[in-house]
PDB file with SEQRES, HELIX, SHEET and CRYST1 records, atoms N, CA, C and O in Angstrom:
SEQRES   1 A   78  UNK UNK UNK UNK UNK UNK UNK UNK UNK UNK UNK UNK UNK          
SEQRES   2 A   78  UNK UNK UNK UNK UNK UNK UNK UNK UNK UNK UNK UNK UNK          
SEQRES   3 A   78  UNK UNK UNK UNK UNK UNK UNK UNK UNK UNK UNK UNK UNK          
SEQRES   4 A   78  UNK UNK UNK UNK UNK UNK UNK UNK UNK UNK UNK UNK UNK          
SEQRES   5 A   78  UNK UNK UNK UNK UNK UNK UNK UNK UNK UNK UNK UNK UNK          
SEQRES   6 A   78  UNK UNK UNK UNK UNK UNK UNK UNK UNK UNK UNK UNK UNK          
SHEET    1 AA1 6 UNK A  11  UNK A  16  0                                        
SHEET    2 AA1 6 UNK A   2  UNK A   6 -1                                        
SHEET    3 AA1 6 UNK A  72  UNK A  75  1                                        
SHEET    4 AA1 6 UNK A  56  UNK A  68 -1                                        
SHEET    5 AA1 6 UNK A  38  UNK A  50 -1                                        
SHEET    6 AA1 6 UNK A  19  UNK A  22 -1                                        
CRYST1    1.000    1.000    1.000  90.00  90.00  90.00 P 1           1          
ATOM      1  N   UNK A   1      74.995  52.917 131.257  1.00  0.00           N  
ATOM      2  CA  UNK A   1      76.427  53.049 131.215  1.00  0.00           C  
ATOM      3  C   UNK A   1      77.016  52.142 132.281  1.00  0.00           C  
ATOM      4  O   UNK A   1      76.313  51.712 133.196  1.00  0.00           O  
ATOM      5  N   UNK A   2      78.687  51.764 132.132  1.00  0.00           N  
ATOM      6  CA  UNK A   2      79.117  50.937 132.995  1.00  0.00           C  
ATOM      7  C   UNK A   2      79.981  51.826 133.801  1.00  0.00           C  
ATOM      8  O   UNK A   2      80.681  52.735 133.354  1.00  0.00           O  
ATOM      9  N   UNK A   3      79.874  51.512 134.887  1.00  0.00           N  
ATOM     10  CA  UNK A   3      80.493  51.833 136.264  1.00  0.00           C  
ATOM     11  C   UNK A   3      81.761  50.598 136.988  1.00  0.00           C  
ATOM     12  O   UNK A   3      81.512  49.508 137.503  1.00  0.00           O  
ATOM     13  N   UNK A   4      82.852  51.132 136.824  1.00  0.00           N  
ATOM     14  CA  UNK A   4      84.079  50.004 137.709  1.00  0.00           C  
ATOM     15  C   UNK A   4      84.997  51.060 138.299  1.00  0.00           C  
ATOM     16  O   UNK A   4      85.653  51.898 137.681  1.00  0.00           O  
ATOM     17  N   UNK A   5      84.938  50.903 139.346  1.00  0.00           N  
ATOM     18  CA  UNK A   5      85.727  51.385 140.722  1.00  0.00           C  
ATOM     19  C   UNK A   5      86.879  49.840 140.800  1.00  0.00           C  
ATOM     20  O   UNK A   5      86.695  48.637 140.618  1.00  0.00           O  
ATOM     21  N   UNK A   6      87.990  50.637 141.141  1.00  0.00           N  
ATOM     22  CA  UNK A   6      89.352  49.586 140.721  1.00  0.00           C  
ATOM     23  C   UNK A   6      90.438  50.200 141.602  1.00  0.00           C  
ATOM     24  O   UNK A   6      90.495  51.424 141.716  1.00  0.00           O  
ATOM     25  N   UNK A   7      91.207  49.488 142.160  1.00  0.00           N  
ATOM     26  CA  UNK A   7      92.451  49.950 142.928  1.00  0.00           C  
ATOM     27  C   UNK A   7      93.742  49.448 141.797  1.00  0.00           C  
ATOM     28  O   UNK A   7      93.576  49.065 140.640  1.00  0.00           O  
ATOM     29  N   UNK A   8      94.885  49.574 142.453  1.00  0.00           N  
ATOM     30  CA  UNK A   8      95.780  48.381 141.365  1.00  0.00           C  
ATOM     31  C   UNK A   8      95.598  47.117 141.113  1.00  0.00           C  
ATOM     32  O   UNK A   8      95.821  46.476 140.086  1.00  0.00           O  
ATOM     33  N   UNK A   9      95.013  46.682 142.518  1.00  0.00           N  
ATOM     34  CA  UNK A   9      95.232  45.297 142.600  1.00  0.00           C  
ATOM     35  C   UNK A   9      93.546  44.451 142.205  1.00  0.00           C  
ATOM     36  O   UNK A   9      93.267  43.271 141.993  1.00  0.00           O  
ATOM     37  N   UNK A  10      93.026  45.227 142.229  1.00  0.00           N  
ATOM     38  CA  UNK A  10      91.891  44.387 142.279  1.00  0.00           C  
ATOM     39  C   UNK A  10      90.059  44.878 141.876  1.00  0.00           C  
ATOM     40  O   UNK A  10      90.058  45.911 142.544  1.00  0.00           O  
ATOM     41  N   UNK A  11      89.009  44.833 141.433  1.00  0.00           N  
ATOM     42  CA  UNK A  11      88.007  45.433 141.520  1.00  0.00           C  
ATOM     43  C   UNK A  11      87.570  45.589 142.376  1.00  0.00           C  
ATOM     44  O   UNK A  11      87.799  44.831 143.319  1.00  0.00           O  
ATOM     45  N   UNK A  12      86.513  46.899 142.522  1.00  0.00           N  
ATOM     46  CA  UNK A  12      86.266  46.871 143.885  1.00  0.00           C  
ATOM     47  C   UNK A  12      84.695  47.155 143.675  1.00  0.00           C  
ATOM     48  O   UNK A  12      84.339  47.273 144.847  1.00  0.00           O  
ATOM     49  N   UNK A  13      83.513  47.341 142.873  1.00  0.00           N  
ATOM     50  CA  UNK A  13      82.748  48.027 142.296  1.00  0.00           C  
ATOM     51  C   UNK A  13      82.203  47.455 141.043  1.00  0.00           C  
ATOM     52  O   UNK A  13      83.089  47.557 140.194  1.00  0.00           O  
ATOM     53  N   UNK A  14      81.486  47.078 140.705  1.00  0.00           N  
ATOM     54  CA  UNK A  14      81.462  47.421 139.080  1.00  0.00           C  
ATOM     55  C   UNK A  14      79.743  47.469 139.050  1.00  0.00           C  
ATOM     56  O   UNK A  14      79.184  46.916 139.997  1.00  0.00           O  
ATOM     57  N   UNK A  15      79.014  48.013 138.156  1.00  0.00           N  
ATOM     58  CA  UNK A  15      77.405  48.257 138.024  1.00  0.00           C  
ATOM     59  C   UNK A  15      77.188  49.019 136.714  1.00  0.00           C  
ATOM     60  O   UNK A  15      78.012  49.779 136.205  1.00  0.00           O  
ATOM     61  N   UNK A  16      75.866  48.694 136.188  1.00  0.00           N  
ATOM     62  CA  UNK A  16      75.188  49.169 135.039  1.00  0.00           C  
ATOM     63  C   UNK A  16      74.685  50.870 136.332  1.00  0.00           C  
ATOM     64  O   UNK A  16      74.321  51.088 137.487  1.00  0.00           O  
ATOM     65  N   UNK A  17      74.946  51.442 135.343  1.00  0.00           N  
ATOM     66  CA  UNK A  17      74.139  53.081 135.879  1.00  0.00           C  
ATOM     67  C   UNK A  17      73.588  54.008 135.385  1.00  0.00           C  
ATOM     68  O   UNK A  17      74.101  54.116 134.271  1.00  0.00           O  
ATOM     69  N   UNK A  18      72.817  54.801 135.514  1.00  0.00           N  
ATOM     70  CA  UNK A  18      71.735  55.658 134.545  1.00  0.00           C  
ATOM     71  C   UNK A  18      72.598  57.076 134.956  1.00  0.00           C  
ATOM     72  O   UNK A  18      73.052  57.713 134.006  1.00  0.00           O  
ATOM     73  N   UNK A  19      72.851  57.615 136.393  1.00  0.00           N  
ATOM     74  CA  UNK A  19      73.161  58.098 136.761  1.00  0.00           C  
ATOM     75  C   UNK A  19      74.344  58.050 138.120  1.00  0.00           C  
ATOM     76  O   UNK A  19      74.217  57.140 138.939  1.00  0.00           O  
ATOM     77  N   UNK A  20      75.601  59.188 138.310  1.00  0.00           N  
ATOM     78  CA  UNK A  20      76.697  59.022 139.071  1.00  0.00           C  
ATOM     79  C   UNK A  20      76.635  60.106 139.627  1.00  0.00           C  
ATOM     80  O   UNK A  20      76.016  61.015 139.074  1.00  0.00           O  
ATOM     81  N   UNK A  21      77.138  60.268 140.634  1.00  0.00           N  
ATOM     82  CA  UNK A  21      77.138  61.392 141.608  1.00  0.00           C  
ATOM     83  C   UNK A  21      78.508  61.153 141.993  1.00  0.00           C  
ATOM     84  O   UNK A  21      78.867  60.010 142.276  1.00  0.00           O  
ATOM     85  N   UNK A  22      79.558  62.441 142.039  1.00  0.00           N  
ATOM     86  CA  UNK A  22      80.630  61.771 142.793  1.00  0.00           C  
ATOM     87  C   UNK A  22      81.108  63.603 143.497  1.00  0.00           C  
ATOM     88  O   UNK A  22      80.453  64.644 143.542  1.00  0.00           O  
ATOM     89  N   UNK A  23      82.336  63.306 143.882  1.00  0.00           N  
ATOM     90  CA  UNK A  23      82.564  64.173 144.678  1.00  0.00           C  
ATOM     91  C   UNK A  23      84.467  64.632 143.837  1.00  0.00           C  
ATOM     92  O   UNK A  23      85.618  64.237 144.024  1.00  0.00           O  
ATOM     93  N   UNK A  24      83.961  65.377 143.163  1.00  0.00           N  
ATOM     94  CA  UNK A  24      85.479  66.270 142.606  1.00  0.00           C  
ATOM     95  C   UNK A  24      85.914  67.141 143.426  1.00  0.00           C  
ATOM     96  O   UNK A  24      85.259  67.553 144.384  1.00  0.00           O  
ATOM     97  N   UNK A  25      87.097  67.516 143.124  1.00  0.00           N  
ATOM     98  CA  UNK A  25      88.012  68.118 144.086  1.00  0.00           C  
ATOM     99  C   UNK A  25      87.749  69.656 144.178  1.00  0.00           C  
ATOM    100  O   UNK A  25      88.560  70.379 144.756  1.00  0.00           O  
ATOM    101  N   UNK A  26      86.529  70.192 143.564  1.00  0.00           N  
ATOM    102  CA  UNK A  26      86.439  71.531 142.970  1.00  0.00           C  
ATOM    103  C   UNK A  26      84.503  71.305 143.321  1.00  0.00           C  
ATOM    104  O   UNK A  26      83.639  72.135 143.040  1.00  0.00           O  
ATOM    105  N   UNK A  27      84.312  70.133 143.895  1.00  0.00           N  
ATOM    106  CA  UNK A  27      82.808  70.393 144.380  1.00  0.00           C  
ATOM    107  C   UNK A  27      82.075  69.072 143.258  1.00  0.00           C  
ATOM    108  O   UNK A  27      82.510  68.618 142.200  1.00  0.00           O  
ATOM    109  N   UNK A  28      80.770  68.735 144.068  1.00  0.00           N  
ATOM    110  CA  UNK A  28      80.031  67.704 143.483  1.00  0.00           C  
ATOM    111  C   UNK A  28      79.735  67.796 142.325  1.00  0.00           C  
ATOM    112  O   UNK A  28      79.635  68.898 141.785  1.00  0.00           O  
ATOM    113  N   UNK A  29      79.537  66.703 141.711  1.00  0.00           N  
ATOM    114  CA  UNK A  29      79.096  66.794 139.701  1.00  0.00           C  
ATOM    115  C   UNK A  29      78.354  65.509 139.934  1.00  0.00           C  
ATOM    116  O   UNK A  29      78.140  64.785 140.907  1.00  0.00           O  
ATOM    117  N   UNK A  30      78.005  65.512 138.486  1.00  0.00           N  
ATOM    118  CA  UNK A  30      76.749  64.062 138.311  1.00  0.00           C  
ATOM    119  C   UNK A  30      77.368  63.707 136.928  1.00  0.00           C  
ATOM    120  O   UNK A  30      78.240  64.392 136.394  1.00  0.00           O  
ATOM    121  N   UNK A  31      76.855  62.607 136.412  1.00  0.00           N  
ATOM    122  CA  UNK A  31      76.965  62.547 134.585  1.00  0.00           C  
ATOM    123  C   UNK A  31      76.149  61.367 134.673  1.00  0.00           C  
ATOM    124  O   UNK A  31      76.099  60.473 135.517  1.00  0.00           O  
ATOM    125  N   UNK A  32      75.263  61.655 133.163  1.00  0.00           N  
ATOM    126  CA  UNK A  32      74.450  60.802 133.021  1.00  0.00           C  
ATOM    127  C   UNK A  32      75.111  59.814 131.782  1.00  0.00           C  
ATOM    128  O   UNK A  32      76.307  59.809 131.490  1.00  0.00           O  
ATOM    129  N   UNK A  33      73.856  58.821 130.997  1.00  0.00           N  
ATOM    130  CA  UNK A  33      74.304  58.181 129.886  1.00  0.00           C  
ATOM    131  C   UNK A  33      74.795  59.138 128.609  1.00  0.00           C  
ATOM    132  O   UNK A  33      74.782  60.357 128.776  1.00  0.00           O  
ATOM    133  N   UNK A  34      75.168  58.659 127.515  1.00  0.00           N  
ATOM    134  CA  UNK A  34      76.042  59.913 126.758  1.00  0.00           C  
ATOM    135  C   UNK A  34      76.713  60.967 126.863  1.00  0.00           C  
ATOM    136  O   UNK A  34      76.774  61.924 126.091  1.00  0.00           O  
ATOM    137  N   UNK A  35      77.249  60.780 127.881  1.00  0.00           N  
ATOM    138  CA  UNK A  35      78.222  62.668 128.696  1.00  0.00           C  
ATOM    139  C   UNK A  35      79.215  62.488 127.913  1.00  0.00           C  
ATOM    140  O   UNK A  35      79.398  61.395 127.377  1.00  0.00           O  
ATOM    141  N   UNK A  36      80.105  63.646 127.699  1.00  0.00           N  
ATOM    142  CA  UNK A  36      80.792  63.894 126.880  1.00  0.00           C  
ATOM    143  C   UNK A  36      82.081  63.250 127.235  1.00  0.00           C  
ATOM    144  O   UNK A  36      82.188  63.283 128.461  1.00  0.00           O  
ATOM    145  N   UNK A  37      83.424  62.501 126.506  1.00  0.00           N  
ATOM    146  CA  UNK A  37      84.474  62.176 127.827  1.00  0.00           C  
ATOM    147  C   UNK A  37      84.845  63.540 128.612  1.00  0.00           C  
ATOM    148  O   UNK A  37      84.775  64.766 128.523  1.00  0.00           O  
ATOM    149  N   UNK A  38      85.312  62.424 129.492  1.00  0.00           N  
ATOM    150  CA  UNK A  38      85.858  63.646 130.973  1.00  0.00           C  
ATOM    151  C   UNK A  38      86.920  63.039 131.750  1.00  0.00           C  
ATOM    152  O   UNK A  38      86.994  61.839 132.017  1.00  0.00           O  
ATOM    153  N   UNK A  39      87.532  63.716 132.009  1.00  0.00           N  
ATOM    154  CA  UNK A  39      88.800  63.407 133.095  1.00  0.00           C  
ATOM    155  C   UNK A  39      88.563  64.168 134.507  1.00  0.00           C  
ATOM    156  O   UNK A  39      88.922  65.344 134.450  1.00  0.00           O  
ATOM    157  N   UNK A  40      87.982  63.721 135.899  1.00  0.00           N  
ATOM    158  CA  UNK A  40      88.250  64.258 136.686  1.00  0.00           C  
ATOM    159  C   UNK A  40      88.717  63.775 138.051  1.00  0.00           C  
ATOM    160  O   UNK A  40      88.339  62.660 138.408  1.00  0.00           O  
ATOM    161  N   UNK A  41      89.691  64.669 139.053  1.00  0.00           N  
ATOM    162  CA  UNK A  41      89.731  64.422 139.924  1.00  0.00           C  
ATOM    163  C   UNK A  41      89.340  64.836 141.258  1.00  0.00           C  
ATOM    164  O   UNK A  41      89.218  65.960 141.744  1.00  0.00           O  
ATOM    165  N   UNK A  42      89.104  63.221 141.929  1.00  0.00           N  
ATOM    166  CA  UNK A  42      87.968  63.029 142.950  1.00  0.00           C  
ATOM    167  C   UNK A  42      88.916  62.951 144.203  1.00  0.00           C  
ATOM    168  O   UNK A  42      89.990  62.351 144.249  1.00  0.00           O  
ATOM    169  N   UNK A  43      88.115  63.912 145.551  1.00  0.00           N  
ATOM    170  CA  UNK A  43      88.400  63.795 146.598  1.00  0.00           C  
ATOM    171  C   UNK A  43      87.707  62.859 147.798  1.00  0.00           C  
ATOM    172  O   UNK A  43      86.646  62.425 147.349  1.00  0.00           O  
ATOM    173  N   UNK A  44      87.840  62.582 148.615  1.00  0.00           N  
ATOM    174  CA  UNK A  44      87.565  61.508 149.614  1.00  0.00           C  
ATOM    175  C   UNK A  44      85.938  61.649 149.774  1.00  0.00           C  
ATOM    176  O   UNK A  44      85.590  62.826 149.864  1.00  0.00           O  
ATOM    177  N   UNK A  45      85.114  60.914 149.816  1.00  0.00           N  
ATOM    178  CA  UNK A  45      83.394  61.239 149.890  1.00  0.00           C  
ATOM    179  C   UNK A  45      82.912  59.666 149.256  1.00  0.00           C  
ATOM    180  O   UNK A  45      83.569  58.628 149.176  1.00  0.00           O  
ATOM    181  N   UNK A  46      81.640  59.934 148.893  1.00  0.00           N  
ATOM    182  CA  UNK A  46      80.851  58.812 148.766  1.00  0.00           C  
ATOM    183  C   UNK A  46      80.100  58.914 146.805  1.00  0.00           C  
ATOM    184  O   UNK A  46      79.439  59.793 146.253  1.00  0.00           O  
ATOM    185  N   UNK A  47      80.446  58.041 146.478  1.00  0.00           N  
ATOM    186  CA  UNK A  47      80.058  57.731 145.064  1.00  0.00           C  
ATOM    187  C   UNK A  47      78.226  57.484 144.816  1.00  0.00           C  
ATOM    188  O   UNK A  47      78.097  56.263 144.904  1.00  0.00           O  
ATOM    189  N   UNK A  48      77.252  57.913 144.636  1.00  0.00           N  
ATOM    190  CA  UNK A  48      76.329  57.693 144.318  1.00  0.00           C  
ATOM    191  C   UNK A  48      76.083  57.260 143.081  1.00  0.00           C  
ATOM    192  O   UNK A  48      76.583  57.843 142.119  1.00  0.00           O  
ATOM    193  N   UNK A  49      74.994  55.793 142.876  1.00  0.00           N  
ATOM    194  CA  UNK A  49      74.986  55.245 141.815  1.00  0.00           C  
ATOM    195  C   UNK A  49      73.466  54.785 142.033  1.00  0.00           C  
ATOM    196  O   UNK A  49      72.894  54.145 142.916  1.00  0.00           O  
ATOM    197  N   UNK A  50      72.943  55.584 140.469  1.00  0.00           N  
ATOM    198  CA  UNK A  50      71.803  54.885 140.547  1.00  0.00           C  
ATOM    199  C   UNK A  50      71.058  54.541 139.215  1.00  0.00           C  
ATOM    200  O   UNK A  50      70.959  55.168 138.160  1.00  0.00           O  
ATOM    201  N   UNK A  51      70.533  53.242 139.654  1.00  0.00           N  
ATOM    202  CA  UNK A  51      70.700  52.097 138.246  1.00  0.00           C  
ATOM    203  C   UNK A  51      69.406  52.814 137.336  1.00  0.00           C  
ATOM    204  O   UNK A  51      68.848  53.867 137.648  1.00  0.00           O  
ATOM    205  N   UNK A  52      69.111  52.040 136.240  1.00  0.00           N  
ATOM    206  CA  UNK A  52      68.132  51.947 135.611  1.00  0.00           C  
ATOM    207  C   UNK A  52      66.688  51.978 136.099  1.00  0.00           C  
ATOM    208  O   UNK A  52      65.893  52.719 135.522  1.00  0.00           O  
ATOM    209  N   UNK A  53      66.269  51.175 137.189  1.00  0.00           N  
ATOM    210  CA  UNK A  53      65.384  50.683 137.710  1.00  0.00           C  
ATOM    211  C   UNK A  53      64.890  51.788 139.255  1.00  0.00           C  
ATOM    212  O   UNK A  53      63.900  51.805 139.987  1.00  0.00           O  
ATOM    213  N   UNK A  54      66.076  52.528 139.200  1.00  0.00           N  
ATOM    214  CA  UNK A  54      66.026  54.007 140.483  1.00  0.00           C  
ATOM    215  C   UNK A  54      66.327  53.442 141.437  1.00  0.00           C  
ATOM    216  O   UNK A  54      66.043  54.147 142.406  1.00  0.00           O  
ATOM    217  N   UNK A  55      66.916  52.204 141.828  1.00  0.00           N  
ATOM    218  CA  UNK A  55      67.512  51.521 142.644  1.00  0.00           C  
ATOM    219  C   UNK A  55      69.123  52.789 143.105  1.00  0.00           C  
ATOM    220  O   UNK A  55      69.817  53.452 142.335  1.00  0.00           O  
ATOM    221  N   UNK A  56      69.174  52.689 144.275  1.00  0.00           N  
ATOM    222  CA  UNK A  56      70.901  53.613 144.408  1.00  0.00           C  
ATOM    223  C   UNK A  56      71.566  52.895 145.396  1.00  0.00           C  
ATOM    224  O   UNK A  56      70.994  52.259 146.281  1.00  0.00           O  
ATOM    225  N   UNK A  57      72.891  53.000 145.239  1.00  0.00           N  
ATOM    226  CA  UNK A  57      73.662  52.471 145.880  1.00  0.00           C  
ATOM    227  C   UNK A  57      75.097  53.340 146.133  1.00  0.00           C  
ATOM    228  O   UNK A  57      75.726  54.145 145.447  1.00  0.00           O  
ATOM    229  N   UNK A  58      75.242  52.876 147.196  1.00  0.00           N  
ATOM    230  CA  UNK A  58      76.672  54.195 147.287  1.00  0.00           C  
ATOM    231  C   UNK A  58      78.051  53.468 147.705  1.00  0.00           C  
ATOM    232  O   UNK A  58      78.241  52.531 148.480  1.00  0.00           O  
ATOM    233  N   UNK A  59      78.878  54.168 146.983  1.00  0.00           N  
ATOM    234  CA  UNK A  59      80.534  53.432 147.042  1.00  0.00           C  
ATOM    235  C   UNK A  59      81.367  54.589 148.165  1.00  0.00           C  
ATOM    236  O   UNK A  59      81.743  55.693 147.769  1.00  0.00           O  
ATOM    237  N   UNK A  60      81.488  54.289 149.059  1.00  0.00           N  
ATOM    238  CA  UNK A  60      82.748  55.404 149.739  1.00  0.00           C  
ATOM    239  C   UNK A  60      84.177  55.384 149.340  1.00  0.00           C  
ATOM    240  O   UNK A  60      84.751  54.297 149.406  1.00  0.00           O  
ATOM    241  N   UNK A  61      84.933  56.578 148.877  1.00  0.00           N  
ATOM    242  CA  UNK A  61      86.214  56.288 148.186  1.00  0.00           C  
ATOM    243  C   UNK A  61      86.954  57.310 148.888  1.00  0.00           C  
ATOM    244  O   UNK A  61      86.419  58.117 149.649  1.00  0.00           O  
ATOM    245  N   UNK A  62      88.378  57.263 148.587  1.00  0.00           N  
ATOM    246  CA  UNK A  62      89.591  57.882 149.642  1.00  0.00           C  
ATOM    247  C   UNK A  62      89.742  59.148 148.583  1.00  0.00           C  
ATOM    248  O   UNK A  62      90.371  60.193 148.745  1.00  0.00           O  
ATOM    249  N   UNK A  63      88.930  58.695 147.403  1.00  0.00           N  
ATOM    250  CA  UNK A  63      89.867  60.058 146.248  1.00  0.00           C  
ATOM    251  C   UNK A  63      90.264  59.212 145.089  1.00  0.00           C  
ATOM    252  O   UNK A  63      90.128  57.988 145.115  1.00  0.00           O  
ATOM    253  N   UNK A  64      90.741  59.842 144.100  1.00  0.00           N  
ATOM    254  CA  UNK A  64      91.004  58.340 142.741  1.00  0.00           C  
ATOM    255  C   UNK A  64      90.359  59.788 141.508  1.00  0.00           C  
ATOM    256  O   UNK A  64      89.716  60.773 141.870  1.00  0.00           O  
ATOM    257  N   UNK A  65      90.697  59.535 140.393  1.00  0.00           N  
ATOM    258  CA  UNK A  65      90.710  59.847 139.106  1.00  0.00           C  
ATOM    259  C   UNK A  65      89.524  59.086 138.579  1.00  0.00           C  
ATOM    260  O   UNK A  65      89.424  57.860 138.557  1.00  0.00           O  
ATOM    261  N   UNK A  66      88.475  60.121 138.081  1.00  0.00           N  
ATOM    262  CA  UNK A  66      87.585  59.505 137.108  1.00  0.00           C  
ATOM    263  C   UNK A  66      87.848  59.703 135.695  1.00  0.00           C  
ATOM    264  O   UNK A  66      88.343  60.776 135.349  1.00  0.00           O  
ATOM    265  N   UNK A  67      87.623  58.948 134.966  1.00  0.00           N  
ATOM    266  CA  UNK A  67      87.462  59.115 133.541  1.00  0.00           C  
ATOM    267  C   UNK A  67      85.975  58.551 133.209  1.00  0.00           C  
ATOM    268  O   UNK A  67      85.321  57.845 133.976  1.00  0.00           O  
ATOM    269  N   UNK A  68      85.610  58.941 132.071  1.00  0.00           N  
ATOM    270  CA  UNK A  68      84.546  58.600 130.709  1.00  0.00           C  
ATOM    271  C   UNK A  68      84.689  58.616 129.966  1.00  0.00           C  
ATOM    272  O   UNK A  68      85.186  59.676 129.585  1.00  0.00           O  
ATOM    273  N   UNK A  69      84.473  57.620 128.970  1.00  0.00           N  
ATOM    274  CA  UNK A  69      84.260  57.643 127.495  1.00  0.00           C  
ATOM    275  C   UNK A  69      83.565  56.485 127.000  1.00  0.00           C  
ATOM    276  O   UNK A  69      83.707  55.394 127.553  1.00  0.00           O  
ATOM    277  N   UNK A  70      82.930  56.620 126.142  1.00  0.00           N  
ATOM    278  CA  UNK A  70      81.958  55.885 125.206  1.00  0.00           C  
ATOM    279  C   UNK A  70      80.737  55.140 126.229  1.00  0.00           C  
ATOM    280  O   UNK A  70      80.246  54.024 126.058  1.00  0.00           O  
ATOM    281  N   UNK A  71      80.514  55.832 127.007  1.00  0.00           N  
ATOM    282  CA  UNK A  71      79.261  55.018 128.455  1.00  0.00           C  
ATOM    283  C   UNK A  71      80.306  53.993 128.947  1.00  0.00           C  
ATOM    284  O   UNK A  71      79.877  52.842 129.037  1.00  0.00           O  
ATOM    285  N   UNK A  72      81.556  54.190 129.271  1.00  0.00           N  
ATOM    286  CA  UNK A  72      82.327  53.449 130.014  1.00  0.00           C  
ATOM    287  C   UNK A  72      82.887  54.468 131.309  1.00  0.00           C  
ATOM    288  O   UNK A  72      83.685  55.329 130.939  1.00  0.00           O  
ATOM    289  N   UNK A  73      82.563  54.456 132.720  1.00  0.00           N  
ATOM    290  CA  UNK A  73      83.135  55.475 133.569  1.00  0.00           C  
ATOM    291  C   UNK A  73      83.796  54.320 134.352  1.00  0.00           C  
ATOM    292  O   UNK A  73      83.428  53.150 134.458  1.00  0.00           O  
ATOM    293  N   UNK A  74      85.224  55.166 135.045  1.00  0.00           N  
ATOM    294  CA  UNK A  74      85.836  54.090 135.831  1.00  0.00           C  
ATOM    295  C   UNK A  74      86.526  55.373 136.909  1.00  0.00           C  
ATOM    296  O   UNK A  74      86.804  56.539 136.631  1.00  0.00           O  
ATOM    297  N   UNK A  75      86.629  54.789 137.925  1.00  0.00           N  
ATOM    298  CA  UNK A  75      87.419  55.231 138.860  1.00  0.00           C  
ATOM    299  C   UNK A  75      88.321  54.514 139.089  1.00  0.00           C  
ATOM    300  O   UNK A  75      88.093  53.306 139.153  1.00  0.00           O  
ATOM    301  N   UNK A  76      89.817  55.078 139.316  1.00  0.00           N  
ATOM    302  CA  UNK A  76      90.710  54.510 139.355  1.00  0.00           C  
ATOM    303  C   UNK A  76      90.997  54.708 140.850  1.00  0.00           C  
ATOM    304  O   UNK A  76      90.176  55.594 141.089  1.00  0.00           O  
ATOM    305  N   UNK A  77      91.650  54.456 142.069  1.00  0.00           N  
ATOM    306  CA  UNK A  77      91.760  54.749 143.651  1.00  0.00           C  
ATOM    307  C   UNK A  77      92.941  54.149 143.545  1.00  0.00           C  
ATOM    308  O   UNK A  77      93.159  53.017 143.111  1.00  0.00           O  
ATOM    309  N   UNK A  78      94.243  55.495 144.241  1.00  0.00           N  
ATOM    310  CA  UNK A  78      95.406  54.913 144.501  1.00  0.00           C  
ATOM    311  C   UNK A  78      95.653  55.196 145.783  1.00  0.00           C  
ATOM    312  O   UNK A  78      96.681  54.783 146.320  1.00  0.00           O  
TER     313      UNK A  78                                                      
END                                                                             
C-alpha cells in the first residue's frame, strides 16, 4: 500500500508499506494492506512504517487526519 504524509503546501513523506502504526486521538491503531476505508483522527506522536522488506521507518507528526481507501493511506497535517 501507498503511504503520503502532506501539509498544504507541500509533501512531506511518501513510501510503499505493508504495515502503519499511527497514533489516533482515542489511542494507537495499525492497518495493514486491504483494510477497510477509514477516516481517522490523529494526535501529535510518531507514524510507524514498515515496508515490504521489514525495513521501518518513522515519521513524527503534530496531529493531521488519516484516511484509506483502495491501499491508498494519506495523512493530511494542518
Amino acid at each position: 500500500m501507498q503511504l503520503i504524509i502532506a501539509d498544504p503546501d507541500h509533501t512531506i513523506f511518501e513510501s510503499e508499506a505493508s504495515l502503519i502504526q499511527l497514533p489516533g486521538t482515542d489511542g494507537w491503531f495499525e492497518v495493514l494492506e486491504n483494510h477497510a476505508p477509514l477516516i481517522a483522527l490523529l494526535k501529535k506522536g510518531t507514524v510507524r512504517v514498515v515496508d515490504a522488506g521489514g525495513q521501518e521507518k518513522k515519521v513524527d507528526i503534530e496531529g493531521g487526519i488519516f484516511s484509506m481507501a483502495e491501499n491508498t493511506c494519506r495523512i493530511a497535517i494542518f
